[in-house]
PyMOL CGO cylinders between C-alpha atoms (Angstrom):
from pymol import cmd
from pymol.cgo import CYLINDER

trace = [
    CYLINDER, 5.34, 29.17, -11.95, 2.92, 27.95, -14.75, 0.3, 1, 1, 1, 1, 1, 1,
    CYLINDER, 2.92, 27.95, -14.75, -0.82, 26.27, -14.07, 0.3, 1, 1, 1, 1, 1, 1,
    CYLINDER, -0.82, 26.27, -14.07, 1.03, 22.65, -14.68, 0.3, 1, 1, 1, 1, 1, 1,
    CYLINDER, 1.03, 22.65, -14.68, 3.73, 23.41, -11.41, 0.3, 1, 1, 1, 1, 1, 1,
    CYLINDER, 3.73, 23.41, -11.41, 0.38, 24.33, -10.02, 0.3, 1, 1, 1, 1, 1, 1,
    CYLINDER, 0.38, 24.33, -10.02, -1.72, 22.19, -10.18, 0.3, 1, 1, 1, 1, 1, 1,
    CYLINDER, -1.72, 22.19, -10.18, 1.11, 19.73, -9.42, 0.3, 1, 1, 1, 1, 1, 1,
    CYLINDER, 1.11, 19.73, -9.42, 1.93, 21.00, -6.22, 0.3, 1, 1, 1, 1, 1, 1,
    CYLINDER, 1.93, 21.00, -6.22, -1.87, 21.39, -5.09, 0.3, 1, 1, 1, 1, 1, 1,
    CYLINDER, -1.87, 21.39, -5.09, -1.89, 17.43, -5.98, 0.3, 1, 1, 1, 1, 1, 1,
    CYLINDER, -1.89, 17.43, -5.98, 0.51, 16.13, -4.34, 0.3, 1, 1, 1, 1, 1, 1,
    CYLINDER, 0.51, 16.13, -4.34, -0.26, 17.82, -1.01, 0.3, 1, 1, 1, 1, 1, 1,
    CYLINDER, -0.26, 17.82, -1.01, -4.02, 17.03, -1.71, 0.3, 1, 1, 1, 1, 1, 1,
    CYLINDER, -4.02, 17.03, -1.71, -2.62, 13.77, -2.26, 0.3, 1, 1, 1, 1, 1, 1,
    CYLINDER, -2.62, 13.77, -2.26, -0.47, 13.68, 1.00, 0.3, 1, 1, 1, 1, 1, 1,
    CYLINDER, -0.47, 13.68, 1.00, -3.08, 14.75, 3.10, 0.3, 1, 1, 1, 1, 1, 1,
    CYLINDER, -3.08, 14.75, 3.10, -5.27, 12.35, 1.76, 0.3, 1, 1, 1, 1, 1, 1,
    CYLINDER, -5.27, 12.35, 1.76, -3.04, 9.41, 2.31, 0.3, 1, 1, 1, 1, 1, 1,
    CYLINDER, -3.04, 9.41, 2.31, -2.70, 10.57, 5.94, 0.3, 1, 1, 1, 1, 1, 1,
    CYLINDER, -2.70, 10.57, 5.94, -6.36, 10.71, 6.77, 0.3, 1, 1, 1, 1, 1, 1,
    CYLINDER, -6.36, 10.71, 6.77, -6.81, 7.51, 5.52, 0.3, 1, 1, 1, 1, 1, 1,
    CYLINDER, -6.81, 7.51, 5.52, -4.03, 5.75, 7.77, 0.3, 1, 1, 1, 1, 1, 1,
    CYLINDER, -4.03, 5.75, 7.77, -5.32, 7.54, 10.70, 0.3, 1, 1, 1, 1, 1, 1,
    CYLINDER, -5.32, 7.54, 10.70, -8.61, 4.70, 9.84, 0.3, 1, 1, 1, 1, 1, 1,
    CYLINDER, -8.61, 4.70, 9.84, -6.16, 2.08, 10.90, 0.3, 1, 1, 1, 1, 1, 1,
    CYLINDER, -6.16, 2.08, 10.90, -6.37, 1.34, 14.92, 0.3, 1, 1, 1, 1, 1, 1,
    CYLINDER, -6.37, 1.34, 14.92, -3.68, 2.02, 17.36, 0.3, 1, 1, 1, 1, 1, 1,
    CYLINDER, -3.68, 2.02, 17.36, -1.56, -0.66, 17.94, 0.3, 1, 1, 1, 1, 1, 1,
    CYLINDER, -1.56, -0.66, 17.94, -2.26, -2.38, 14.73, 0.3, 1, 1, 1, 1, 1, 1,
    CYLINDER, -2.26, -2.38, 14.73, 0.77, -2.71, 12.56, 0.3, 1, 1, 1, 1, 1, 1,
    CYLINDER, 0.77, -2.71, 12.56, 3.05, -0.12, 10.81, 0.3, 1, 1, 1, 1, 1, 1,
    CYLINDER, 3.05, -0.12, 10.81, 2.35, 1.56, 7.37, 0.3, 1, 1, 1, 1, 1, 1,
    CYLINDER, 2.35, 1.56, 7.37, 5.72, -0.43, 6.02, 0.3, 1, 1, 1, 1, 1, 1,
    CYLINDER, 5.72, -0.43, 6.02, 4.21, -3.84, 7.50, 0.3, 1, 1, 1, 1, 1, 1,
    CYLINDER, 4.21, -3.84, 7.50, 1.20, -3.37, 5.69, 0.3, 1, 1, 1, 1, 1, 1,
    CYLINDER, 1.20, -3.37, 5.69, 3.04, -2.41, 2.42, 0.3, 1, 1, 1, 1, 1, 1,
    CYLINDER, 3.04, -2.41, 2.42, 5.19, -5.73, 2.82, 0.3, 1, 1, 1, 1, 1, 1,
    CYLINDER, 5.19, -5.73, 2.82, 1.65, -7.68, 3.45, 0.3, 1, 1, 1, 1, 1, 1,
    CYLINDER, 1.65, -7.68, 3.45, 0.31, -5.56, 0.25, 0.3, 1, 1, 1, 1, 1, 1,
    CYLINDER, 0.31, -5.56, 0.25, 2.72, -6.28, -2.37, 0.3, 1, 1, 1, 1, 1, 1,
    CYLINDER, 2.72, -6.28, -2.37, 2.96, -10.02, -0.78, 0.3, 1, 1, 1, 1, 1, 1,
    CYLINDER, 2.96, -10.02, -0.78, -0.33, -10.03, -1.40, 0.3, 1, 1, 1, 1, 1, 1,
    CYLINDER, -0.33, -10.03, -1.40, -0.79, -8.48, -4.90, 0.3, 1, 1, 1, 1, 1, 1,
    CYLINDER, -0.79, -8.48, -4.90, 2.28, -9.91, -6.37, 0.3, 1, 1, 1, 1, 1, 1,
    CYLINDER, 2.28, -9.91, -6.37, 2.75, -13.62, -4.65, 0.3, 1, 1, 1, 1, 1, 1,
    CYLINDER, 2.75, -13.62, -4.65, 5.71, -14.95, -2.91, 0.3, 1, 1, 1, 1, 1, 1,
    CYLINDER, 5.71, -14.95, -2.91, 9.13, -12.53, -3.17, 0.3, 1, 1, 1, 1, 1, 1,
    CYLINDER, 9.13, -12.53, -3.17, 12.44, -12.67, -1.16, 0.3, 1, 1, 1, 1, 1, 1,
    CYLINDER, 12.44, -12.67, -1.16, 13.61, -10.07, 1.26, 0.3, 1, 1, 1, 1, 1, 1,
    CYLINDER, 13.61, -10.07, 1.26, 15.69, -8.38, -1.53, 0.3, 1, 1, 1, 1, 1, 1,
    CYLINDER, 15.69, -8.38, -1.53, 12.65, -8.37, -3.66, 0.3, 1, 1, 1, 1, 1, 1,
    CYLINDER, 12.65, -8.37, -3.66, 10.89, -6.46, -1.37, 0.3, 1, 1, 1, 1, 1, 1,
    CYLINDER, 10.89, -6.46, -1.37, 13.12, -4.15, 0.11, 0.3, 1, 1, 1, 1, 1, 1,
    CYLINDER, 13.12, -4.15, 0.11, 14.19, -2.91, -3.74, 0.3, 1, 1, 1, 1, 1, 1,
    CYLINDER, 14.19, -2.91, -3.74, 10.04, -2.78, -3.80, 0.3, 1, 1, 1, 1, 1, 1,
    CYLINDER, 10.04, -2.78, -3.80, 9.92, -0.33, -0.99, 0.3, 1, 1, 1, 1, 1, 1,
    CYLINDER, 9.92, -0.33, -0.99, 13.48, 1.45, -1.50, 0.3, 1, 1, 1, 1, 1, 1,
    CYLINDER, 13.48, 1.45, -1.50, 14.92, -0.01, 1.37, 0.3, 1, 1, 1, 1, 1, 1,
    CYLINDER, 14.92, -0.01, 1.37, 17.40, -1.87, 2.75, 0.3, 1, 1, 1, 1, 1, 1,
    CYLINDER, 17.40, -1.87, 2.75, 17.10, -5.50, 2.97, 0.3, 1, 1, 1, 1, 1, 1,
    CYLINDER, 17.10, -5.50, 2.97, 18.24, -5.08, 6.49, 0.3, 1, 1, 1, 1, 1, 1,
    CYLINDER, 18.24, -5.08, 6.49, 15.32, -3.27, 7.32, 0.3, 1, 1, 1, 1, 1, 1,
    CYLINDER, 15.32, -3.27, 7.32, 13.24, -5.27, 4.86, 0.3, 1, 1, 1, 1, 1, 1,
    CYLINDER, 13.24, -5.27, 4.86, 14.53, -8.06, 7.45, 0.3, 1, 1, 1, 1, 1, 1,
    CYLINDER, 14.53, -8.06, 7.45, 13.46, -6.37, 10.65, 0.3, 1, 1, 1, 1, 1, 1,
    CYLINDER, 13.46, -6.37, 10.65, 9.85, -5.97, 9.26, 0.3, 1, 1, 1, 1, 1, 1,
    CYLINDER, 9.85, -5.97, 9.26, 9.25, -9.27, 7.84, 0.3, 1, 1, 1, 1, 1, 1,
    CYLINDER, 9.25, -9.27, 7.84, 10.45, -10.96, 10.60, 0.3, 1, 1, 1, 1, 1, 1,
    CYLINDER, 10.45, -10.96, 10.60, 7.89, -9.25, 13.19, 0.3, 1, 1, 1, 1, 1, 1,
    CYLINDER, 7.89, -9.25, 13.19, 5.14, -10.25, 10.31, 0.3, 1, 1, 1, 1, 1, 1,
    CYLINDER, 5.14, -10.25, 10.31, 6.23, -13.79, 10.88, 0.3, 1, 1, 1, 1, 1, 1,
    CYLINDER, 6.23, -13.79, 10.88, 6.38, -13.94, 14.34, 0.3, 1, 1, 1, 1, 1, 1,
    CYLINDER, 6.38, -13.94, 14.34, 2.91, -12.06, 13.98, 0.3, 1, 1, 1, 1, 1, 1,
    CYLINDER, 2.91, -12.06, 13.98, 1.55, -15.23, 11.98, 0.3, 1, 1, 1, 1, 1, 1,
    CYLINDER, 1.55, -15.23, 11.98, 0.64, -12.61, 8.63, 0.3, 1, 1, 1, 1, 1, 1,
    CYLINDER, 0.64, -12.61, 8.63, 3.65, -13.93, 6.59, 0.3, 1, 1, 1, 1, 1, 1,
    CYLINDER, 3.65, -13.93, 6.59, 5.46, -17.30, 6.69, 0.3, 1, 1, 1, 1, 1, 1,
    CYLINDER, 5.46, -17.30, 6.69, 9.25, -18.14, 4.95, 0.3, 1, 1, 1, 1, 1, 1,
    CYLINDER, 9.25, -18.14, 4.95, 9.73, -21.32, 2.42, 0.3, 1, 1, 1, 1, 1, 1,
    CYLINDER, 9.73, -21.32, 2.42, 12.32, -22.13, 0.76, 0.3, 1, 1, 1, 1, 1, 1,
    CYLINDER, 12.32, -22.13, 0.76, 12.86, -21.28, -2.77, 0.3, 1, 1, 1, 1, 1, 1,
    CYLINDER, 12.86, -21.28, -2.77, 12.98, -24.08, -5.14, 0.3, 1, 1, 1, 1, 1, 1,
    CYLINDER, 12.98, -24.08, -5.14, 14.46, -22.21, -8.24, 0.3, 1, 1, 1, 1, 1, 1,
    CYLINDER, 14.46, -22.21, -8.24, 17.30, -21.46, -5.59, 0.3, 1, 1, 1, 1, 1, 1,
    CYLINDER, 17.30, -21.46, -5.59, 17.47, -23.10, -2.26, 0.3, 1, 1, 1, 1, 1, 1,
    CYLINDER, 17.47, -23.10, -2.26, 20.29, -20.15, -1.19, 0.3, 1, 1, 1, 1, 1, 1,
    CYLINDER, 20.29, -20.15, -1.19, 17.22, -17.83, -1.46, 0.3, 1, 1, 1, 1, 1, 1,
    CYLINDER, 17.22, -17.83, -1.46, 13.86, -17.88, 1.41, 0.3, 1, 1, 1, 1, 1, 1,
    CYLINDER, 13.86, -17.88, 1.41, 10.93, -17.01, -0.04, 0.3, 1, 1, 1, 1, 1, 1,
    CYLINDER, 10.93, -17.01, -0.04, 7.70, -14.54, 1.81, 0.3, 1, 1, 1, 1, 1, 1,
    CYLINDER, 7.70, -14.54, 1.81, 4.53, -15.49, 1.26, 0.3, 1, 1, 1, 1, 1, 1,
    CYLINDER, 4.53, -15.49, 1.26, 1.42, -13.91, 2.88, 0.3, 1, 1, 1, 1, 1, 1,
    CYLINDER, 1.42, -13.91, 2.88, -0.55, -16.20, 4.77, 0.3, 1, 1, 1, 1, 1, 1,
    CYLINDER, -0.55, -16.20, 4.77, -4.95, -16.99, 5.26, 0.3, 1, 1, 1, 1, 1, 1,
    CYLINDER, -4.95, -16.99, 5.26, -4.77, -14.38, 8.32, 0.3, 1, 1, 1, 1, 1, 1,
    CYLINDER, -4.77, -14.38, 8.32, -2.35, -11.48, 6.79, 0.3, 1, 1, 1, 1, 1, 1,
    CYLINDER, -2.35, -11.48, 6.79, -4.93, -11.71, 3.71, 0.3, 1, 1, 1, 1, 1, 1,
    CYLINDER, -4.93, -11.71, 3.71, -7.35, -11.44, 5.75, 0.3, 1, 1, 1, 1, 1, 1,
    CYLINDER, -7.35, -11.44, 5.75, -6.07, -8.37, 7.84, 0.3, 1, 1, 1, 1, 1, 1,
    CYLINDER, -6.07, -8.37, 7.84, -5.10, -6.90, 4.49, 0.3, 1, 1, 1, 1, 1, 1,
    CYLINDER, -5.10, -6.90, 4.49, -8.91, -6.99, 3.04, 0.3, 1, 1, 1, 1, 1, 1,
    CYLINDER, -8.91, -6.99, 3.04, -10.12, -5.60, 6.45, 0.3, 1, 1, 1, 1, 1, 1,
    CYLINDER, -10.12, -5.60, 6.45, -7.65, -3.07, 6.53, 0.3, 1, 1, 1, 1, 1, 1,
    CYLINDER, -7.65, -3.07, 6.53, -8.76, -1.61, 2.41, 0.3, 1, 1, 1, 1, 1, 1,
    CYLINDER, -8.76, -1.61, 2.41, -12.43, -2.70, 3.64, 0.3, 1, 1, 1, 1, 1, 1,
    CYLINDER, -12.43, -2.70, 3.64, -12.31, -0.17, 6.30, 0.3, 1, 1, 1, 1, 1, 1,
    CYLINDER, -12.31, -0.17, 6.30, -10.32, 2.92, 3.81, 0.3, 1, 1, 1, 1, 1, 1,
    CYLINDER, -10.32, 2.92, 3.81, -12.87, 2.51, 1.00, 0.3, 1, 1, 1, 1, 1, 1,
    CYLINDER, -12.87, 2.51, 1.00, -15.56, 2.61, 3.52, 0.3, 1, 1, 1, 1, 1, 1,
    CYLINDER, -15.56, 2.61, 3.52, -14.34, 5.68, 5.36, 0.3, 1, 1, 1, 1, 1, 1,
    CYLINDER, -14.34, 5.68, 5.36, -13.80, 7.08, 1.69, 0.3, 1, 1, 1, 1, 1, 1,
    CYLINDER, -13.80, 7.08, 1.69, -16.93, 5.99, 0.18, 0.3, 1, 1, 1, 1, 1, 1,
    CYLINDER, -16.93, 5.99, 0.18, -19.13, 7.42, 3.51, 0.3, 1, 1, 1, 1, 1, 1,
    CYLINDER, -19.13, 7.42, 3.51, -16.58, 11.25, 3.13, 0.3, 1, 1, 1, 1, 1, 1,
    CYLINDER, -16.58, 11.25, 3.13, -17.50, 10.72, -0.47, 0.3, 1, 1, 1, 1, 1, 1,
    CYLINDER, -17.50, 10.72, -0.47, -21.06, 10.55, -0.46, 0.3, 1, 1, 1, 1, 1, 1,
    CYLINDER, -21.06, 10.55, -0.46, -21.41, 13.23, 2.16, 0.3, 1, 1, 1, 1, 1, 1,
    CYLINDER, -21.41, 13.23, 2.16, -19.45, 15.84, 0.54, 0.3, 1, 1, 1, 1, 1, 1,
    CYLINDER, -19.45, 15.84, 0.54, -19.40, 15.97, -3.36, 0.3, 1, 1, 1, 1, 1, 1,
    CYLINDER, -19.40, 15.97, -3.36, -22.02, 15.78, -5.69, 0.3, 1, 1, 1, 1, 1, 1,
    CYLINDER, -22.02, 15.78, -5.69, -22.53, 12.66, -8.32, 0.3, 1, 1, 1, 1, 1, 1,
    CYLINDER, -22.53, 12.66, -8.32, -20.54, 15.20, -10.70, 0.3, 1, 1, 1, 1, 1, 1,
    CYLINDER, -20.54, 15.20, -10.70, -18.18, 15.55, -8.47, 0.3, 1, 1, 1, 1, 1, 1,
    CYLINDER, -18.18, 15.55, -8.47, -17.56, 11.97, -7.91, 0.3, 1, 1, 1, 1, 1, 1,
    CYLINDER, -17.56, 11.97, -7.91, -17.80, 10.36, -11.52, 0.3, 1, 1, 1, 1, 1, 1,
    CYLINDER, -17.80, 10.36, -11.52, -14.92, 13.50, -11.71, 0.3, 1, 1, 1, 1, 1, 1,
    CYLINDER, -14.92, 13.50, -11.71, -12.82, 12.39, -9.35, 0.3, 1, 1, 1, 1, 1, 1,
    CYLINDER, -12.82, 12.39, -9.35, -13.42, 8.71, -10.65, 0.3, 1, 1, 1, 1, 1, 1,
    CYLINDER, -13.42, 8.71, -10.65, -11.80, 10.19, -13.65, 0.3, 1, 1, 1, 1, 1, 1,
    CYLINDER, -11.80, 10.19, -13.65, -9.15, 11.92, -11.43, 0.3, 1, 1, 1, 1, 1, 1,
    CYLINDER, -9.15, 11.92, -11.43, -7.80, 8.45, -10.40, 0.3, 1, 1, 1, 1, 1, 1,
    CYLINDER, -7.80, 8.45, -10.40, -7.66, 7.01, -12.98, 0.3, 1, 1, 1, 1, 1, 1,
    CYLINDER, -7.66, 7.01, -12.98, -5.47, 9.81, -14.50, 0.3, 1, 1, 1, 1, 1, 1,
    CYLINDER, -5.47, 9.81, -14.50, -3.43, 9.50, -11.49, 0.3, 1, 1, 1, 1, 1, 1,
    CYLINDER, -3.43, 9.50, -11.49, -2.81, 5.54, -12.20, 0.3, 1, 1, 1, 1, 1, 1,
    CYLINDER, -2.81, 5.54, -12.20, -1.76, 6.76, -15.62, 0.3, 1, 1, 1, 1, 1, 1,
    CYLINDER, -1.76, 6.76, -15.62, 0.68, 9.12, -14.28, 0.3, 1, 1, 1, 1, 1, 1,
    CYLINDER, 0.68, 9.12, -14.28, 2.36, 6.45, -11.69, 0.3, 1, 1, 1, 1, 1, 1,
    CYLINDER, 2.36, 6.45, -11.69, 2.93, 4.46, -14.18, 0.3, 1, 1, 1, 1, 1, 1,
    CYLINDER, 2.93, 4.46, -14.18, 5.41, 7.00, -16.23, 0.3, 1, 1, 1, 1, 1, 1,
    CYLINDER, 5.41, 7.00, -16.23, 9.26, 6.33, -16.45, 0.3, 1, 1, 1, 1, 1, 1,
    CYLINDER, 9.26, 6.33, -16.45, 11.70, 8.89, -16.82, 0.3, 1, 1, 1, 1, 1, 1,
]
cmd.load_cgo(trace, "trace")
């Protein structure tokens, strides 16, 4: 195995266990990690269709269907028509998913900034600053 499988494999499972402690900063009951996916990319890329969003998350737009429609029932999204084609319902997040969305990253970065600050040095921190953005960099590659 050479130092780049690695230092691959100790990323991703750094990275995995990362992403795990940070959902366990959302409260019970509050809604799924594929809800609040939908309500992020409805948030960060404007209003999309079910098929848009379901080819976002690699899922089927049936599925796609069963979360947006508890969303909208939940108030966080509402459904307009598309005027470019009226065959086609468009999602758009609404004031109160936007609002649960910033709450929701509010809370993460806190929790992150706090586990930050009380475990690495400045170093360590303006390095893993670095770290990130490296890691944008590589989830951005195509094969």
């Amino acid at each position: 195995m050479s130092s780049t499988d690695v230092a691959a494999h100790e990323i991703r499972t750094s990275l995995f266990r990362l992403v795990r402690r940070l959902r366990q900063e959302r409260p019970e009951g509050e809604l799924s990690y594929s809800q609040f996916n939908v309500l992020g990319w409805l948030e960060r890329e404007g209003a999309m269709t079910n098929a848009d969003l379901a080819a976002a998350e690699r899922v089927t737009p049936q599925t796609m269907m069963r979360a947006t429609t508890d969303l909208v029932a939940s108030g966080f999204i509402s459904r307009a028509d598309n005027p470019a084609d009226r065959r086609q319902v468009l999602l758009e997040i609404t004031p109160a998913g936007a609002t649960l969305v910033r709450e929701d990253r509010r809370r993460r970065d806190t929790f992150l900034a706090k586990a930050m600050d009380a475990t690495l040095t400045p170093t360590e921190q303006e390095l893993l600053h670095l770290a990130a953005r490296l890691m944008d960099q590589l989830s951005e590659v195509v094969e």
